[in-house]
C-alpha positions, -999 to +999 in steps of 0.1 A: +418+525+126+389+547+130+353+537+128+330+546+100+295+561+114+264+543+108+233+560+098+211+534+112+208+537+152+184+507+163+152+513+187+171+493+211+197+521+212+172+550+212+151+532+241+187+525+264+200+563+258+165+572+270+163+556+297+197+568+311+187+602+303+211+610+279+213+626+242+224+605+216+226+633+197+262+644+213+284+628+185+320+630+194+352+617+178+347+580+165+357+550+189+392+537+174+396+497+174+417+491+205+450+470+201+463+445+215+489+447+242+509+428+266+494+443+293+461+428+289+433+428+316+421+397+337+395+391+309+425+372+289+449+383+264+440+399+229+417+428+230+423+455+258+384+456+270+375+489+279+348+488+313+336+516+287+329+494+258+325+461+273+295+444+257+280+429+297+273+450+330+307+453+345+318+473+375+355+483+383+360+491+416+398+510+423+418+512+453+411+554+457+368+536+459+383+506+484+396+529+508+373+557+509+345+536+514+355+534+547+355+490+551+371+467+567+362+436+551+355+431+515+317+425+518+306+459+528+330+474+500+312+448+474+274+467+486+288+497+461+283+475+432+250+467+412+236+436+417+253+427+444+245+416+479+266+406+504+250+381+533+264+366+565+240+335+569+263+315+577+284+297+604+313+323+598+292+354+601+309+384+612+340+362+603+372+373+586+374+335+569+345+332+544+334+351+514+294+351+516+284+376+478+253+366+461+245+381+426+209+389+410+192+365+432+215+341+436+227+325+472+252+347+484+259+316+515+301+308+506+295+330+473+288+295+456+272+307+422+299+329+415+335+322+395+351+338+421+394+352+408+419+362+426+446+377+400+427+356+376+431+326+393+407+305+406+402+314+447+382+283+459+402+256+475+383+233+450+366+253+420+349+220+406+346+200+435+342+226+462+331+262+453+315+276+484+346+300+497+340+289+532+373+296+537+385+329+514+422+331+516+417+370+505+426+402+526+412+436+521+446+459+521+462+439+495+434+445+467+442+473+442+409+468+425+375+444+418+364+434+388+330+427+386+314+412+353+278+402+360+268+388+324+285+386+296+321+373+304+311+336+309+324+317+284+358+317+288+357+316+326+340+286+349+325+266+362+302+284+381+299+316+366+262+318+366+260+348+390+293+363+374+330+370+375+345+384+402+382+390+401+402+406+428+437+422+417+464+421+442+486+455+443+507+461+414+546+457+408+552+495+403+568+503+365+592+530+376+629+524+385+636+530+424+622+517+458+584+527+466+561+517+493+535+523+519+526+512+552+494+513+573+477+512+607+439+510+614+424+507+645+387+498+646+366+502+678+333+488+683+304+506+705+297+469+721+335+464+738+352+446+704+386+462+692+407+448+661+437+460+642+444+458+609+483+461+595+491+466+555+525+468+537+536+471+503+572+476+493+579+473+453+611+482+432+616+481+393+652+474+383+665+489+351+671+454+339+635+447+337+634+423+367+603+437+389+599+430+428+568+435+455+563+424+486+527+428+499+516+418+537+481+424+553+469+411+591+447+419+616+442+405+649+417+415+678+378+405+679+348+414+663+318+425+678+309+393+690+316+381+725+349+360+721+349+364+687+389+364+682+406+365+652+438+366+636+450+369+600+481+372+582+481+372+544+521+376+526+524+373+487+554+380+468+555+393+434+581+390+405+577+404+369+606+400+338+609+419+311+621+395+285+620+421+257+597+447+245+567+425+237+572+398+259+573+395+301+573+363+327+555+369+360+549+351+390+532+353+426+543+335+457+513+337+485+505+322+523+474+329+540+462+319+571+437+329+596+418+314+629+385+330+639+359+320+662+323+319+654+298+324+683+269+313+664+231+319+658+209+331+694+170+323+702+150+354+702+151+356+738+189+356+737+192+380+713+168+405+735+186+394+765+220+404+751+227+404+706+264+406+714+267+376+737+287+342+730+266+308+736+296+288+718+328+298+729+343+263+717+334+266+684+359+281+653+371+280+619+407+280+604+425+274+576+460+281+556+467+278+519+504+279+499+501+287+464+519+294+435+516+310+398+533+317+369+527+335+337+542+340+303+529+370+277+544+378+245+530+400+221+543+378+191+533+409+165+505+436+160+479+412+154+497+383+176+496+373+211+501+343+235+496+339+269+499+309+293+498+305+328+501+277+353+492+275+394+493+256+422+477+255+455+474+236+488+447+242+511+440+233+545+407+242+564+390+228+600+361+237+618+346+225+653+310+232+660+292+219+691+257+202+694+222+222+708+231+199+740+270+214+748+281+172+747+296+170+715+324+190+691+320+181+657+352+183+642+360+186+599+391+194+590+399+189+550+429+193+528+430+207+491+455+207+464+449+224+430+471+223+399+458+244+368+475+254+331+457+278+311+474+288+277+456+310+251+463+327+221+448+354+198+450+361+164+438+394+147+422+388+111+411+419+092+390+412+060+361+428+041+356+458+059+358+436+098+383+434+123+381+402+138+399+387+172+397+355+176+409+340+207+411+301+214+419+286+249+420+255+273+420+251+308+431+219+330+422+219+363+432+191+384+416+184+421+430+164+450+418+163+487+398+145+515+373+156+543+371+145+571+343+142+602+347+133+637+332+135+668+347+144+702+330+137+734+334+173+752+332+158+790+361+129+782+382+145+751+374+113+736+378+111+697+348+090+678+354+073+646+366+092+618+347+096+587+366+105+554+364+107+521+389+112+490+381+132+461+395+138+430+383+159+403+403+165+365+388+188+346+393+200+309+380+229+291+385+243+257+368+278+246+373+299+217+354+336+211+357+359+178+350+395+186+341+410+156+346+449+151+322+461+119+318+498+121+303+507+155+293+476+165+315+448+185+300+413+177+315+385+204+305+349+200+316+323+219+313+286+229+333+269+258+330+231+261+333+212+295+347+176+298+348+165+338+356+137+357+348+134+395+352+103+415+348+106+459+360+076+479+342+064+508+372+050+529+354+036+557+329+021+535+352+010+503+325+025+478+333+049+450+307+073+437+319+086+402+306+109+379+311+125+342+300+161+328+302+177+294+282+206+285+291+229+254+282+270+265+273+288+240+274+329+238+268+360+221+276+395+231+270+425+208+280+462+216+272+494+197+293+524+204+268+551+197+299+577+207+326+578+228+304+580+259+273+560+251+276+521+247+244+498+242+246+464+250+227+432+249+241+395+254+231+361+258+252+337+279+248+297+292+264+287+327+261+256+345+277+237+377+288+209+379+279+180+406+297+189+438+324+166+455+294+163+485+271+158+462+281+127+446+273+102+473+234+105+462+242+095+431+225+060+422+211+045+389+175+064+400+193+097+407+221+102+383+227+134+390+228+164+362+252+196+365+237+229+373+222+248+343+214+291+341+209+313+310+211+345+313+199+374+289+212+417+294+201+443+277+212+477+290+236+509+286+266+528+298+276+562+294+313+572+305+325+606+303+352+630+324+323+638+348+295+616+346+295+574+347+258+561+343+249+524+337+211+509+333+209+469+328+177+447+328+187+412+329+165+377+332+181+347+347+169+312+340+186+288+368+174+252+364+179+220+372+193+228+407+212+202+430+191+208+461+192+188+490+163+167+498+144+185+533+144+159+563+172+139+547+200+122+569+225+118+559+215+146+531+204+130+497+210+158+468+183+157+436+178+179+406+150+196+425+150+231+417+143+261+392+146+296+393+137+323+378+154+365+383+144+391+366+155+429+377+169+463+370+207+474+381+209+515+378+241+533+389+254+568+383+286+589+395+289+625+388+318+651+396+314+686+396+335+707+374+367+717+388+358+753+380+327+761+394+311+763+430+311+726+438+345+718+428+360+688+445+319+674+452+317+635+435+280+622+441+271+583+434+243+562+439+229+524+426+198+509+430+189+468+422+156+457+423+154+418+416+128+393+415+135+362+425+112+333+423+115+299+429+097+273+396+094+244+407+078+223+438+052+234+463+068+267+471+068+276+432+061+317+429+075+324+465+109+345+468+141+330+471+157+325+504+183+354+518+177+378+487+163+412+491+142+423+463+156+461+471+191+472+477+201+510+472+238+526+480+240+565+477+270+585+488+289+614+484+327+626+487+339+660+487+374+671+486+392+706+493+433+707+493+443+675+515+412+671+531+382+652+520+349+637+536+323+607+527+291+604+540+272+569+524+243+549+532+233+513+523+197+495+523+182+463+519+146+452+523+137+424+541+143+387+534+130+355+537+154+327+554+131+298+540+119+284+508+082+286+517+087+322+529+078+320+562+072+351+581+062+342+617+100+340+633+103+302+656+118+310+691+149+294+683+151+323+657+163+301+630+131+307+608+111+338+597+115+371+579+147+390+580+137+427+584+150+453+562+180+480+575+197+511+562+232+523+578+249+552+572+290+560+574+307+588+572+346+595+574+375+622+575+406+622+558+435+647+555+466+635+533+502+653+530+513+647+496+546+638+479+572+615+490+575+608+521+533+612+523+511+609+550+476+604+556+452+600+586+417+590+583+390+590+606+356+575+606+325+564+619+304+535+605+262+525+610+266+561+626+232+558+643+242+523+659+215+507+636+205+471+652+201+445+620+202+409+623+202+379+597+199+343+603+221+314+604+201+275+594+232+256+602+235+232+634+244+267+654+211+283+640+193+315+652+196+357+650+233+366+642+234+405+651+248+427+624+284+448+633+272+480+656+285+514+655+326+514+647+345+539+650+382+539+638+416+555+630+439+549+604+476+563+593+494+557+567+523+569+551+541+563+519+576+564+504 
């Protein structure tokens, strides 16, 4: 159906294709409505949503971007997005077992502010009750791409959305009839003594009589560049798909992660100058395994018709031993998770007076089970202390329903998701029960104008909130009842897509308030609706490739740059900067590529930081306080790849090329200067079949 062209192009539009120094005036082909299909992205089923025409800034990052960036964990490959800063002040910095992203401001510490997906399934081991992803059951070499929505897309995903969507898509059943695969080896050296290794392999087969298989395995063992900083990973996941007819499939995921890593800890200034690498808590680690399960049904019931429903499972286990300043006592935690979740959802097309309108209703039940525990162990006797634990149990119900409305050019999309929760955590030693109840309707609206087929302008309004924490609830009394998290966020920006050139401009303002922050000087920690926020910034990225006939053929050119201002409301620190954001980050690389060999040279900045709320810049001995300085590294790498099957490649590469030094802090119990990675160099093979 194709679209009529409207004579009236709004300031708004004029203003965005200014901006990205485009013409407007390059009318091509009008933007067909796009249909519905069964292989529908992670958004949900109905409407296929184009990256191009998606009414929210939204990055795609593919596998052929993952592995020529040269990483080998996921938070230097997220630094190529927009927005987006990963951290490592934490206990499990430099550590393959946590996921530490923050977006537009937000604390990037456990990626807590973000609805964080793997296959569009909730990754935390408690998405309600626990969100920080201390523990990130997720591995690299088994991603085929990330999806990054930051505004926009919150309505039918939650609960804590308010610094986006991020949804990691393990490697794909292939669609072809036969056996193909791939294998790979990567060896990473570090310039301070630390060598890992890093294993992949995927093996997947279609059968003519629809049933699709995959096997997918990623590990890595070795240390980091940490003194004693040991780790080992494995991640296996098994993949089925059905074809029950033409319109219709079943597909399902088996998965087991697990992973032990040691965590050496923050250093005191003078330890850091004495030696940044060195290990002052060689008892101290983090592990953790998780089993899960999911399964899917999606049927295309007719051309304006489609269900989906989907139902998973997973059980969680996680521990963690940290000793005291004095070397006396471990600290042991371990916890237990389990997760059950249905999600069905269904879309109907409607097409009446001149509109095409897709309206898709949904609900989601989550249901929560676990229990923490704390001990202490005496390190000169082995002697256990008591043991402190707590049960938690969280059911959660959410129904959502969102029209997108096509009228001409323009792609209309509002939405309202409504939250019904109910938490309750069991003090066992104590026999006391802390309970809570949330509801909170979320209202959206996201509108998109498709000047052409390259230029979309968007603008959108969304609501997100978070609810009260499972940790959280023991501070709830009569005087404090506490309130779930609330953010509203506004975008206005652009995107031009064509065969050579991808540019994006978004301003966005971000309203976070009524934080849960924990009261300073409190023991044990008392949590109060303390805190407001407000982010304001830019996100720019472009990506240009020369045309395959002229000088620079083979030469692609990209670059992003985020400037966000993050202030704190409310208290005596109101008009300071947030902790651990940088008000500047910047990623500019290039890739050229002649026959089978190619080469990337890319460099990443940030500006400096604050690691406390009153901004603090004169750094305390013990170096857990004071400002973060600023750093820029540079990588570069080598490839050369044999096509065809069998293929091989090899890949070389050097990363923070001029052995940069960079440091951020940890403000746990092991606080102080945590030293960034140092120059790595590796080598990695691969062949495929």
């Amino acid at each position: 159906m194709p679209l009529t062209t409207i004579p009236f192009k709004p300031t708004l539009i004029a203003v965005a294709a200014s901006l990205l120094a485009m013409s407007a005036h390059a009318q091509e082909a009008a933007t067909p409505i796009e249909s519905i299909q069964v292989a529908g992205s992670w958004l949900g089923s109905g409407l296929q949503n184009s990256v191009k025409n998606f009414a929210g800034a939204r990055t795609v990052l593919k596998k052929e971007d993952i592995d020529h960036s040269g990483a080998a964990d996921i938070g230097v490959v997220m630094r190529r997005i927009p927005g987006v800063q990963s951290t490592d002040n934490s206990g499990t910095a430099g550590s393959a077992i946590s996921l530490n992203i923050g977006v537009r401001g937000l604390t990037g510490r456990y990626s807590p502010r973000s609805t964080v997906l793997l296959d569009g399934i909730p990754l935390a081991v408690a998405p309600y009750g626990q969100p920080q992803l201390s523990f990130a059951p997720v591995s690299l070499n088994n991603i085929e791409s990330i999806d990054v929505v930051r505004g926009g897309g919150a309505v039918r995903y939650g609960p804590q959305n308010v610094g986006g969507i991020i949804n990691f898509r393990s490697r794909s059943i292939p669609d072809t009839p036969g056996v193909s695969g791939d294998a790979s080896f990567r060896y990473n050296d570090l310039n301070n003594g630390g060598q890992n290794r890093q294993y992949s392999a995927f093996v997947g087969s279609q059968q003519e009589g629809g049933l699709g298989v995959a096997v997918l395995y990623s590990g890595m063992a070795g240390t980091e560049w940490r003194a004693g900083s040991d780790e080992k990973v494995n991640d296996l996941a098994l993949k089925f798909r059905y074809q029950l007819t033409a319109h219709s499939e079943l597909n399902a995921k088996l998965s087991y992660y697990e992973v032990n890593s040691r965590t050496p800890g923050g250093l005191t200034v003078a330890q850091y100058d004495a030696d940044p690498f060195q290990n002052t808590r060689p008892t101290d680690y983090w592990s953790g395994d998780r089993r899960s399960a999911d399964v899917g049904y999606l049927n295309t019931l007719s051309a304006t018709q489609e269900f989906e429903v989907k139902a998973y499972y997973s059980d969680s286990f996680r521990q963690s031993a940290l000793i005291n300043a004095a070397k006396t006592q471990l600290t042991r935690q371990p916890r237990n998770y389990e997760v059950l979740g249905i999600e069905p959802r269904y879309t109907q097309r409607l097409v009446f007076g001149g509109q095409t309108h897709d309206v898709t209703a949904g609900y989601r039940y989550l249901r929560e089970r676990g229990d923490d525990n704390n001990y202490i162990q005496t390190v000169k006797t082995g002697v256990n202390g008591a043991i402190s634990t707590f049960v938690n149990s969280t059911d959660a119900h959410a129904v959502y329903v969102d029209d997108r409305i096509a009228v001409g050019a323009w792609r209309i999309t509002p939405g309202l998701r409504y939250e019904h929760i109910k938490s309750e955590r069991k003090d066992v030693s104590a026999k006391s029960v802390f309970e809570t109840d949330n509801n909170k309707a979320l209202p959206s609206l996201n509108v998109a104008y498709l000047e052409n087929r390259a230029l979309t302008v968007f603008a959108n309004y969304t609501t997100s909130f978070g609810p009260v924490q499972n940790t959280q609830l023991n501070s709830q009394t009569p005087t404090n009842p506490l309130k779930p998290e609330l953010a509203k966020t506004a975008e206005l920006g652009a995107r031009w897509k064509t065969g050579a050139v991808n540019a994006e401009l978004t301003a966005f303002k971000l309203k976070f308030d009524n934080q849960i922050l924990q009261v300073p000087g409190t023991t044990p920690a008392v949590f109060r609706n303390l805190g407001a926020t407000n982010h304001d910034g830019i996100e720019t990225a472009a990506d240009y490739s020369f045309d395959d006939g002229g000088a620079l053929a083979g030469l692609n050119i990209y670059a992003n740059y985020t400037y966000t201002k993050a202030i704190q409301d409310t208290g005596d620190t109101a008009g300071l900067d947030v902790p651990f954001y940088s008000r500047n980050t910047d990623t500019q690389g290039a890739r050229y590529q002649v026959g089978a060999w190619s080469a990337n040279l890319s460099t990443t900045h940030q500006s400096k930081q604050y690691s406390d709320t009153a901004n603090t810049v004169l750094e305390a001995a013990n170096g857990s306080n004071g400002v973060v300085p600023g750093f820029r590294l540079w990588n570069a790498q080598l490839s050369w790849k044999m096509p065809g099957k069998p293929g091989y490649e090899v890949m070389a590469g050097i990363n923070n090329i001029a052995d940069k030094r960079y440091y951020t802090r940890n403000v746990d119990g092991n606080a102080g200067r945590m030293v960034g990675s140092p120059r790595m160099a590796y080598l990695q093979l691969r062949t495929t079949f």
